[in-house]
PDB file with one MODEL, atoms N, CA, C and O in Angstrom:
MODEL        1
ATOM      1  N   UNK A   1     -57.816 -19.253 -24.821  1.00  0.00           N
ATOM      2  CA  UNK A   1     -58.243 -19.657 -23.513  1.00  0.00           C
ATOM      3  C   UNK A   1     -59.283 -20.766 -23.672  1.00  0.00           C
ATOM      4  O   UNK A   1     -60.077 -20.636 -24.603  1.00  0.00           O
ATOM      5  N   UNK A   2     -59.401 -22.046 -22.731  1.00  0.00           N
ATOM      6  CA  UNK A   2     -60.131 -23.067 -23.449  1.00  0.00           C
ATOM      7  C   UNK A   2     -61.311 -22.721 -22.214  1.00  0.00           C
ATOM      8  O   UNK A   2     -60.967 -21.938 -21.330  1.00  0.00           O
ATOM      9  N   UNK A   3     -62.406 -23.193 -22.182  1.00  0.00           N
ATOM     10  CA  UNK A   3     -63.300 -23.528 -21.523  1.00  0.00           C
ATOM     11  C   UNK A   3     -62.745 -23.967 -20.202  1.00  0.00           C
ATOM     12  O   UNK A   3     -62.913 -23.269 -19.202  1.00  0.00           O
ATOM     13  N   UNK A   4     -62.161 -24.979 -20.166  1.00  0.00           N
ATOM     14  CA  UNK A   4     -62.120 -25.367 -18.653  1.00  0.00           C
ATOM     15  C   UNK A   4     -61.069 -24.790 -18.499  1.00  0.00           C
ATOM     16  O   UNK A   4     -60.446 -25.822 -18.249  1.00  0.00           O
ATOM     17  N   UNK A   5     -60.359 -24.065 -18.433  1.00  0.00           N
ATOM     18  CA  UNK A   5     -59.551 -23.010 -17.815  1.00  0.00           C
ATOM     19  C   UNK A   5     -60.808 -21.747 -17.256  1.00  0.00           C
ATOM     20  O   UNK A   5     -60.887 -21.088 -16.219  1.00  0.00           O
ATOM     21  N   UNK A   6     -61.342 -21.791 -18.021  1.00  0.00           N
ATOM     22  CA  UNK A   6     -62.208 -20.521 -18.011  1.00  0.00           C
ATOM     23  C   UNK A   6     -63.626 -21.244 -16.729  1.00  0.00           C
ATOM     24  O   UNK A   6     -64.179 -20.485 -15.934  1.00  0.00           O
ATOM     25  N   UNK A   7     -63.862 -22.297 -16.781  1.00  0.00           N
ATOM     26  CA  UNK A   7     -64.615 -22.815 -15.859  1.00  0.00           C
ATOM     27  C   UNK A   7     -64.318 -23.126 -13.889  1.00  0.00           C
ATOM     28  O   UNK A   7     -65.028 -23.338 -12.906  1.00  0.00           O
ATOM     29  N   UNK A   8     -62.819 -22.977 -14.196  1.00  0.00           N
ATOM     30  CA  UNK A   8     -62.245 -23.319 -12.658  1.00  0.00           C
ATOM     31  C   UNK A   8     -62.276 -21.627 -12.069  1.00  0.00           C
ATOM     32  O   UNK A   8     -62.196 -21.334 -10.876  1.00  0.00           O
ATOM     33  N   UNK A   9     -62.357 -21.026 -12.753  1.00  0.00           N
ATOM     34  CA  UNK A   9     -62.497 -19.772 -12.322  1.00  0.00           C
ATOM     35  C   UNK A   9     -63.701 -19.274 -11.058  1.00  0.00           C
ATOM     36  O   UNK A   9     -64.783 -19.819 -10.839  1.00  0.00           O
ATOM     37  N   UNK A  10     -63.180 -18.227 -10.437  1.00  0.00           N
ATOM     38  CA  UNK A  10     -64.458 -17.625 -10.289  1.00  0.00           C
ATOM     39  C   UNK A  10     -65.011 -16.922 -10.417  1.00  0.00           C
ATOM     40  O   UNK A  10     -64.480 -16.191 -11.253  1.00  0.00           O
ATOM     41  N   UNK A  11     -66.047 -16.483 -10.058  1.00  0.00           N
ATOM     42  CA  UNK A  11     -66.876 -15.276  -9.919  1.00  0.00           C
ATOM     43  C   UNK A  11     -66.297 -14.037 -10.599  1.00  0.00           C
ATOM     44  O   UNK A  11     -66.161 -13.556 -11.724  1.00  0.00           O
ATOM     45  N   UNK A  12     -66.005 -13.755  -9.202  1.00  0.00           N
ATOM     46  CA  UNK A  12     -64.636 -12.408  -9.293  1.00  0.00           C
ATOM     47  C   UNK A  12     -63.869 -12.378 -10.077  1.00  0.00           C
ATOM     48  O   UNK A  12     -63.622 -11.261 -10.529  1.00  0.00           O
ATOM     49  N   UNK A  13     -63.230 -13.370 -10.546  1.00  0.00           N
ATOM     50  CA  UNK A  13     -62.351 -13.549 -11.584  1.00  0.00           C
ATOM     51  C   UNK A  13     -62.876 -13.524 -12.928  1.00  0.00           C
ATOM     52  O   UNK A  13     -62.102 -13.078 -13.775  1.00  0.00           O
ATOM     53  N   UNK A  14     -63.848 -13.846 -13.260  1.00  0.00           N
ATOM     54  CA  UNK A  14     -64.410 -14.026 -14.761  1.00  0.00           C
ATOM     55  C   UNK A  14     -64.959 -12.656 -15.041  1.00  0.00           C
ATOM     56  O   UNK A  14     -65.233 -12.262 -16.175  1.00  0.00           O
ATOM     57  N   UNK A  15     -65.144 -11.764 -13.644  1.00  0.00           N
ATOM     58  CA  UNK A  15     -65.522 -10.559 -14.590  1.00  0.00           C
ATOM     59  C   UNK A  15     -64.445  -9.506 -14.586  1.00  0.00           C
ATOM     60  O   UNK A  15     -64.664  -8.405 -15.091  1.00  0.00           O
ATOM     61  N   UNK A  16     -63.143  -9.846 -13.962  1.00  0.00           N
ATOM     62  CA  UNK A  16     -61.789  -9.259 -14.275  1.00  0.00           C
ATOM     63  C   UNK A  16     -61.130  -9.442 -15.634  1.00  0.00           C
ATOM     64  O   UNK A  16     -60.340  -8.718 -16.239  1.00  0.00           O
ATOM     65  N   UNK A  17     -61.762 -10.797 -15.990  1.00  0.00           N
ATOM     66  CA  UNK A  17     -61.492 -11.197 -16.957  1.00  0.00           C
ATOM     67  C   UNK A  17     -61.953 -10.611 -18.262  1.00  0.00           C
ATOM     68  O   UNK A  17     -61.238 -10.426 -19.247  1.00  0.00           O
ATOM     69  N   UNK A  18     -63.334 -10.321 -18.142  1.00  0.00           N
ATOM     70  CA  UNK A  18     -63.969 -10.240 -19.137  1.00  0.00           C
ATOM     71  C   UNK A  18     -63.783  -8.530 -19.416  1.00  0.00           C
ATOM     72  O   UNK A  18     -64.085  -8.004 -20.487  1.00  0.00           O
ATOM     73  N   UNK A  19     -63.119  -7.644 -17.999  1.00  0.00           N
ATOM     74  CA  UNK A  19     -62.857  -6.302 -18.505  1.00  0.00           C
ATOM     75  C   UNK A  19     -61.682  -6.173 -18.858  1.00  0.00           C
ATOM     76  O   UNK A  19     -61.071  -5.343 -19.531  1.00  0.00           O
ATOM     77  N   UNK A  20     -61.363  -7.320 -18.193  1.00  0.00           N
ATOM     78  CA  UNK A  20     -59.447  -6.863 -19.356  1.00  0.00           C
ATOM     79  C   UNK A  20     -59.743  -7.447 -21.092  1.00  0.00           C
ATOM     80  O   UNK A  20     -59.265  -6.949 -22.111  1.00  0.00           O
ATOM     81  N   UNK A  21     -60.515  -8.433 -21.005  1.00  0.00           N
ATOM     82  CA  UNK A  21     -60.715  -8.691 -22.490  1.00  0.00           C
ATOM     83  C   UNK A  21     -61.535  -7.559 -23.689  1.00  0.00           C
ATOM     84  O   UNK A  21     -61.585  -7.312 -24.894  1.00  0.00           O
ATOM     85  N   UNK A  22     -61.823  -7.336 -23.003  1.00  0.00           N
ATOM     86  CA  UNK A  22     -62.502  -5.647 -23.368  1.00  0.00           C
ATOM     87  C   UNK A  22     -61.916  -4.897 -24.126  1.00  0.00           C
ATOM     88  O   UNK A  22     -61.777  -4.653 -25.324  1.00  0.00           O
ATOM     89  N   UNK A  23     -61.473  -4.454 -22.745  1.00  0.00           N
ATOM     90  CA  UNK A  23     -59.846  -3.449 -22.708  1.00  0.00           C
ATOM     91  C   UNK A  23     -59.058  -4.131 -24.075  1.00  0.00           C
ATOM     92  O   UNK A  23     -58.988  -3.278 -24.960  1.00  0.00           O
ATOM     93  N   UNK A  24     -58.590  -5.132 -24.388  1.00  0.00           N
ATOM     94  CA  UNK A  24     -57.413  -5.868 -25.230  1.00  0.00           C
ATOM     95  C   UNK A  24     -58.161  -5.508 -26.832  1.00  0.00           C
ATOM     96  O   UNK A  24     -57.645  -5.141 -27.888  1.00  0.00           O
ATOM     97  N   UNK A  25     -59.619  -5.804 -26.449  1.00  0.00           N
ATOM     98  CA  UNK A  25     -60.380  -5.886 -28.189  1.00  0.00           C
ATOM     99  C   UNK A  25     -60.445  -4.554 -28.478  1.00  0.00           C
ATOM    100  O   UNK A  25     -60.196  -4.179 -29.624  1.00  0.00           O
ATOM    101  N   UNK A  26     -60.794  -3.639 -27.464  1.00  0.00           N
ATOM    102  CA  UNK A  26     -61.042  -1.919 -28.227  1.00  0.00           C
ATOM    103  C   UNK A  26     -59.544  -2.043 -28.601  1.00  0.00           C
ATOM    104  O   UNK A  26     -59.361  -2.277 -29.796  1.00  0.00           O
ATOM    105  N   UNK A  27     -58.568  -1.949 -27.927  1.00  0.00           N
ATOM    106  CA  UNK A  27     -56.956  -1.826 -28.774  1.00  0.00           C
ATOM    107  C   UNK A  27     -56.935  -2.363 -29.704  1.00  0.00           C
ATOM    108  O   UNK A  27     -56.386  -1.858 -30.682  1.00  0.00           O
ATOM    109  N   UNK A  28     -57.447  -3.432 -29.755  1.00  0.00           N
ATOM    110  CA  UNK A  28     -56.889  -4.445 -31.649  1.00  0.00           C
ATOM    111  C   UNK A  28     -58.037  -3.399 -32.026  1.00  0.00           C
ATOM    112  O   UNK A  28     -57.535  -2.414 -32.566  1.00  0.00           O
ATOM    113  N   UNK A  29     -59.244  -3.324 -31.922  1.00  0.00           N
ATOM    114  CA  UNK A  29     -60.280  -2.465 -32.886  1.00  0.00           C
ATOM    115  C   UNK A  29     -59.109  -1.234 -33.575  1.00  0.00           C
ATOM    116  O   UNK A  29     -58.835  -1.028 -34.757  1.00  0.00           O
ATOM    117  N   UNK A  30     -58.575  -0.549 -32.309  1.00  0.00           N
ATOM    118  CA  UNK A  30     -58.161   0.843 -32.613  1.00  0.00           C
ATOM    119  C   UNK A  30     -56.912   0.943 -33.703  1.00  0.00           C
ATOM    120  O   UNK A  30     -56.678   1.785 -34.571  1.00  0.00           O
ATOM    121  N   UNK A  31     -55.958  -0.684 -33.162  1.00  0.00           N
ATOM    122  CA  UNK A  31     -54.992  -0.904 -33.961  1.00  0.00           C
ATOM    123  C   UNK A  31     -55.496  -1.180 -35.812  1.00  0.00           C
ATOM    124  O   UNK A  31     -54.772  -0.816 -36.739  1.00  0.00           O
ATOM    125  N   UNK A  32     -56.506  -1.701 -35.958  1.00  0.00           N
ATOM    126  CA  UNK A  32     -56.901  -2.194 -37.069  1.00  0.00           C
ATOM    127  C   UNK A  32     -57.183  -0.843 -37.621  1.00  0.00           C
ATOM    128  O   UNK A  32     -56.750  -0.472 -38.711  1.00  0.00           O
ATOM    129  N   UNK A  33     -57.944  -0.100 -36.814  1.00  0.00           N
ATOM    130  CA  UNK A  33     -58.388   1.166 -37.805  1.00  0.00           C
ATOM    131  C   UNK A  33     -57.305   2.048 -38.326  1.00  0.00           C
ATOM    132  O   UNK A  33     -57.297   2.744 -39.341  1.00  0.00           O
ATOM    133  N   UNK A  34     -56.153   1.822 -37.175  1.00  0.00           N
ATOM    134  CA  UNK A  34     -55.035   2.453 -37.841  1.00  0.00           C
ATOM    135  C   UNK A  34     -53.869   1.758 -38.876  1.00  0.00           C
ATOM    136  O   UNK A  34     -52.834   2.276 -39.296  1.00  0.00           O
ATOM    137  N   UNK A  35     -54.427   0.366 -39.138  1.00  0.00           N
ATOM    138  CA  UNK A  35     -53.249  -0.081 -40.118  1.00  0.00           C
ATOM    139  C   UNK A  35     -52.283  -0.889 -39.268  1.00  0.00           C
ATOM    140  O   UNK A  35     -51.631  -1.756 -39.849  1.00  0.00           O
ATOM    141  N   UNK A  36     -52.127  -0.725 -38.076  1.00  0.00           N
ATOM    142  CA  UNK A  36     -51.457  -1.500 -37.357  1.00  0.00           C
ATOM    143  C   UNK A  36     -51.218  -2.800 -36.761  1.00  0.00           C
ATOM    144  O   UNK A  36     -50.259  -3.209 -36.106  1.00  0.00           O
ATOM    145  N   UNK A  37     -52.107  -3.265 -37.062  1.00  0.00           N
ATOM    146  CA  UNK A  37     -52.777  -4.750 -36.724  1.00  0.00           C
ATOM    147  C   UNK A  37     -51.586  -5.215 -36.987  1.00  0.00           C
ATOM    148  O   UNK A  37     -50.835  -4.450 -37.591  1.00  0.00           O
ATOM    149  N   UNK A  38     -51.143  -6.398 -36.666  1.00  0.00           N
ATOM    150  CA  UNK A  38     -50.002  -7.061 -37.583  1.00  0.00           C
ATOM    151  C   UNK A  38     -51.182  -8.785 -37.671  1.00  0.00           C
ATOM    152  O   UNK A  38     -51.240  -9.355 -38.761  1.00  0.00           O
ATOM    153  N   UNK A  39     -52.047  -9.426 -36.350  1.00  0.00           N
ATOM    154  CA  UNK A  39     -52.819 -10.429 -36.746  1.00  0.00           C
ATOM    155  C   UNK A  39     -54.251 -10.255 -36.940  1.00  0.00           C
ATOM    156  O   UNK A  39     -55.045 -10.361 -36.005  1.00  0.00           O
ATOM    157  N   UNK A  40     -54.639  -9.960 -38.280  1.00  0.00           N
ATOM    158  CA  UNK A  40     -56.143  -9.837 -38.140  1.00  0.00           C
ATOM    159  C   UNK A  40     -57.453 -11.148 -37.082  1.00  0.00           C
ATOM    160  O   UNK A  40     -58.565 -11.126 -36.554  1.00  0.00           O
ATOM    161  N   UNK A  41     -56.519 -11.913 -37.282  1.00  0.00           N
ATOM    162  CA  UNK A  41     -57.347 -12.881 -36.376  1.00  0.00           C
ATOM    163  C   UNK A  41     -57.744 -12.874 -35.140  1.00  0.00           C
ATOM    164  O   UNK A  41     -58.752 -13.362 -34.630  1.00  0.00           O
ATOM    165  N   UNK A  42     -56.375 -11.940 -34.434  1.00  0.00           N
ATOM    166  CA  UNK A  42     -56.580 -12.144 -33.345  1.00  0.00           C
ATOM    167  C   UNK A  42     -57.939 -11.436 -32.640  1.00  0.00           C
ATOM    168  O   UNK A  42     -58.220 -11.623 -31.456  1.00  0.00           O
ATOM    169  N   UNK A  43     -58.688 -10.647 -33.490  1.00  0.00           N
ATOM    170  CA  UNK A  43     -59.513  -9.707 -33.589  1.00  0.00           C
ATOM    171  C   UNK A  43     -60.951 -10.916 -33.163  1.00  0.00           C
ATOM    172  O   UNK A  43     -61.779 -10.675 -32.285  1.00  0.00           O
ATOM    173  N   UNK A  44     -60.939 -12.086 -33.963  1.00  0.00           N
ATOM    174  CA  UNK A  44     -61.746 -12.874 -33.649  1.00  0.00           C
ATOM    175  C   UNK A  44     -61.962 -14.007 -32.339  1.00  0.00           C
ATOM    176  O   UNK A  44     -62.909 -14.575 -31.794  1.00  0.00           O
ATOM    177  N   UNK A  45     -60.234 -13.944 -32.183  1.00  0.00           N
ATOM    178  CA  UNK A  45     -59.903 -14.807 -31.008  1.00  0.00           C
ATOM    179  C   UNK A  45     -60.567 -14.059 -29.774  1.00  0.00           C
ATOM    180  O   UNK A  45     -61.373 -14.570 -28.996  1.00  0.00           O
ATOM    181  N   UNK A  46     -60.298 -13.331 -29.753  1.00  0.00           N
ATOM    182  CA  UNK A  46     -60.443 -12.075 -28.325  1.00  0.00           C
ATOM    183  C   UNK A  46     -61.990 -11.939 -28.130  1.00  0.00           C
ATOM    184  O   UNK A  46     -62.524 -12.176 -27.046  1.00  0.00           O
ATOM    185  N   UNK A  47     -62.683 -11.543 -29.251  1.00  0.00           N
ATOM    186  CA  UNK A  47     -64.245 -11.603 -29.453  1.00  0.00           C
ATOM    187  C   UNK A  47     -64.902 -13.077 -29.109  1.00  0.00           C
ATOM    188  O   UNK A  47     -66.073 -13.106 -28.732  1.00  0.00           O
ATOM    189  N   UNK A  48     -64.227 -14.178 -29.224  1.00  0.00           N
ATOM    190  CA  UNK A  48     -64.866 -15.457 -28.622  1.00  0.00           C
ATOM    191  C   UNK A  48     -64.187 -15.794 -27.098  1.00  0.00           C
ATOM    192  O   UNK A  48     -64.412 -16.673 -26.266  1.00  0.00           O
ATOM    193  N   UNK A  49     -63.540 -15.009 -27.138  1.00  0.00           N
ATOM    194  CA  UNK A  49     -62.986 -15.243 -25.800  1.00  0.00           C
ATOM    195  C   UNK A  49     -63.657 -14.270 -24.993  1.00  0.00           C
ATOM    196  O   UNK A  49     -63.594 -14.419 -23.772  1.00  0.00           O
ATOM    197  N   UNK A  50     -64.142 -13.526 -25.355  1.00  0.00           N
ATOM    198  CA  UNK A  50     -64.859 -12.456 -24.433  1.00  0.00           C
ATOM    199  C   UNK A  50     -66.661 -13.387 -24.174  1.00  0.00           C
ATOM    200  O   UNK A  50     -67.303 -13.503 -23.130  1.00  0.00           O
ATOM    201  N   UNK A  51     -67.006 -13.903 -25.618  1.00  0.00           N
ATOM    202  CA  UNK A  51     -68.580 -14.647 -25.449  1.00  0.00           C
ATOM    203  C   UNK A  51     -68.020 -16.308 -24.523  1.00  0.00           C
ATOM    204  O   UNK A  51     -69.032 -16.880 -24.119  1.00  0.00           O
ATOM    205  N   UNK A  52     -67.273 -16.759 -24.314  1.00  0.00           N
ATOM    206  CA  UNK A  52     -66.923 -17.726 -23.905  1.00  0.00           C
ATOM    207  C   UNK A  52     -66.855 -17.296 -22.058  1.00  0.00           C
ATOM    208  O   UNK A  52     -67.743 -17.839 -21.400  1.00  0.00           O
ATOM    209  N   UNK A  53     -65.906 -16.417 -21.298  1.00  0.00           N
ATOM    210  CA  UNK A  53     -66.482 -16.013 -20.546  1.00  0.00           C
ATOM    211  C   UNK A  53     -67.496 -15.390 -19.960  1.00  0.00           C
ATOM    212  O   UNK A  53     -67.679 -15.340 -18.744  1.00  0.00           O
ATOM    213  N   UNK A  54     -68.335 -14.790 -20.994  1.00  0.00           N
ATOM    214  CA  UNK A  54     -69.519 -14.348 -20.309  1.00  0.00           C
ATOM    215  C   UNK A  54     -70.241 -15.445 -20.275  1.00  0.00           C
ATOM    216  O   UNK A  54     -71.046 -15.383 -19.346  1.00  0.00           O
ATOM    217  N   UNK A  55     -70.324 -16.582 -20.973  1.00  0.00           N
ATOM    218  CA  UNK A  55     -71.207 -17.534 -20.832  1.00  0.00           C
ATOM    219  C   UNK A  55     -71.313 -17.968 -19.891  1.00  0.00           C
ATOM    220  O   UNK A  55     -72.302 -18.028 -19.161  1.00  0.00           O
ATOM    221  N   UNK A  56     -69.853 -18.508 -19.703  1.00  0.00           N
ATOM    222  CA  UNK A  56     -69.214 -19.742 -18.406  1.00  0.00           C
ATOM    223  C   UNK A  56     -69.991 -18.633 -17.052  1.00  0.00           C
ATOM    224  O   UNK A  56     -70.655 -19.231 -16.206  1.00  0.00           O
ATOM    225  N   UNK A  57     -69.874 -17.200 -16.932  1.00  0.00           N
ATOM    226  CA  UNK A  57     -69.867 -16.851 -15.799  1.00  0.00           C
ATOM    227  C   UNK A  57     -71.873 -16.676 -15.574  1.00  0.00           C
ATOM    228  O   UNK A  57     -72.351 -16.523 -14.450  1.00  0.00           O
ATOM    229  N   UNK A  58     -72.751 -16.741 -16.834  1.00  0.00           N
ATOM    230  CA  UNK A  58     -73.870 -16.117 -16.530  1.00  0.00           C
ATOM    231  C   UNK A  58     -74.622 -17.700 -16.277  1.00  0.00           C
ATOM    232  O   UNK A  58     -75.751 -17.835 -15.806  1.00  0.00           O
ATOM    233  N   UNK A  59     -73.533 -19.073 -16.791  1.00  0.00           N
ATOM    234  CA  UNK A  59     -74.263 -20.430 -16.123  1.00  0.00           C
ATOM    235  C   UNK A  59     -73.978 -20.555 -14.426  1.00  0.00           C
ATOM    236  O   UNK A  59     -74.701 -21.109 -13.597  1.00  0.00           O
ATOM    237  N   UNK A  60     -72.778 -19.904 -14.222  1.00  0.00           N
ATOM    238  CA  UNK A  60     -72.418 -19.754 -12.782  1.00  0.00           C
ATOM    239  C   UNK A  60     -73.489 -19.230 -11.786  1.00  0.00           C
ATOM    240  O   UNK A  60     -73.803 -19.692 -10.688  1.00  0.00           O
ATOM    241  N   UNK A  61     -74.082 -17.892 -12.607  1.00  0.00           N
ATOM    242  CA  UNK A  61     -74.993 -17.222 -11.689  1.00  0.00           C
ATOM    243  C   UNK A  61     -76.358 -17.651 -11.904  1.00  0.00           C
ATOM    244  O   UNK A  61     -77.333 -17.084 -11.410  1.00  0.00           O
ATOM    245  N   UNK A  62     -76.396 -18.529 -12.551  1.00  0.00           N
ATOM    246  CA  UNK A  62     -78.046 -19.354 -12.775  1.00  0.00           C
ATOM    247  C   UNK A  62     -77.805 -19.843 -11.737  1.00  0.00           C
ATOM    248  O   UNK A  62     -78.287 -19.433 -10.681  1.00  0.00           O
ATOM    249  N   UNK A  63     -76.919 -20.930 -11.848  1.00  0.00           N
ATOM    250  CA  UNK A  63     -76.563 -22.170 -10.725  1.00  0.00           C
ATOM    251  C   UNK A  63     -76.579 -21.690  -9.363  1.00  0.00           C
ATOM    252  O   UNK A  63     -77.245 -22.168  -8.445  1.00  0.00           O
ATOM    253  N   UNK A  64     -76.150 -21.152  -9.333  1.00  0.00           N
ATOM    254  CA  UNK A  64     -76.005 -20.101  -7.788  1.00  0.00           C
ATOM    255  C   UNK A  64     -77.373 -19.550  -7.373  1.00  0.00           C
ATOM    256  O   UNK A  64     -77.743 -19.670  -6.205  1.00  0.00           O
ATOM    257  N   UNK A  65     -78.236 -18.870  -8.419  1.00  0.00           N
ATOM    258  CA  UNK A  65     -79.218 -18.355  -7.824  1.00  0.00           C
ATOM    259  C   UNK A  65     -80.370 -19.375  -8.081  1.00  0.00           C
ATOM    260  O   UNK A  65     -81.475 -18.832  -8.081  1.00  0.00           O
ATOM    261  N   UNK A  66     -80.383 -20.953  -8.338  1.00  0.00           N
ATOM    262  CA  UNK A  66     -80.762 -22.095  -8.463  1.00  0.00           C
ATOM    263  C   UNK A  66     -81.074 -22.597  -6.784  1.00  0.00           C
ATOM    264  O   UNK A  66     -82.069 -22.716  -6.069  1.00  0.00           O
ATOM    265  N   UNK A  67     -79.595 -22.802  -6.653  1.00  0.00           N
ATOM    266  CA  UNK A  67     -79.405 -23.251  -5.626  1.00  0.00           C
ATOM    267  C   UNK A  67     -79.783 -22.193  -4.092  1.00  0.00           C
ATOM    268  O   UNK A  67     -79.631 -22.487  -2.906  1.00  0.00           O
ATOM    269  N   UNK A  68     -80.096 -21.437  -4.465  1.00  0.00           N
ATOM    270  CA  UNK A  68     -80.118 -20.242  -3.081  1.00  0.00           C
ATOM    271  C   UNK A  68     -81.904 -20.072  -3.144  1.00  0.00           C
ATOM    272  O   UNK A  68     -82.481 -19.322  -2.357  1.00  0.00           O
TER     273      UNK A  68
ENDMDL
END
């Protein structure tokens, strides 16, 4: 997921986002512990994709509570 995909978003959306990304990493966690993994990477992808939306969404709520 790149940044500006992740930037046109909103609100609401980035923290749907960020619990389904959740949700996806405890499974690869659970898969790995069991041997099942088939991409170890993706283990890292998912983990920057989870700090990548929380970012995008906690500059959102600066800006917002900036502006208010």
């Amino acid at each position: 997921m790149k940044a500006k995909e992740v930037r046109e978003m909103l609100a609401e959306d980035l923290v749907k986002k960020i619990d389904s990304l959740e949700e996806e990493f405890f499974n690869l966690r659970f898969q790995a512990k069991m041997g099942q993994l088939t991409n170890p990477l993706q283990l890292r992808y998912v983990k920057r994709d989870i700090a990548r939306v929380k970012t995008i969404l906690n500059e959102k709520q600066k800006s917002a509570a900036a502006k208010a």
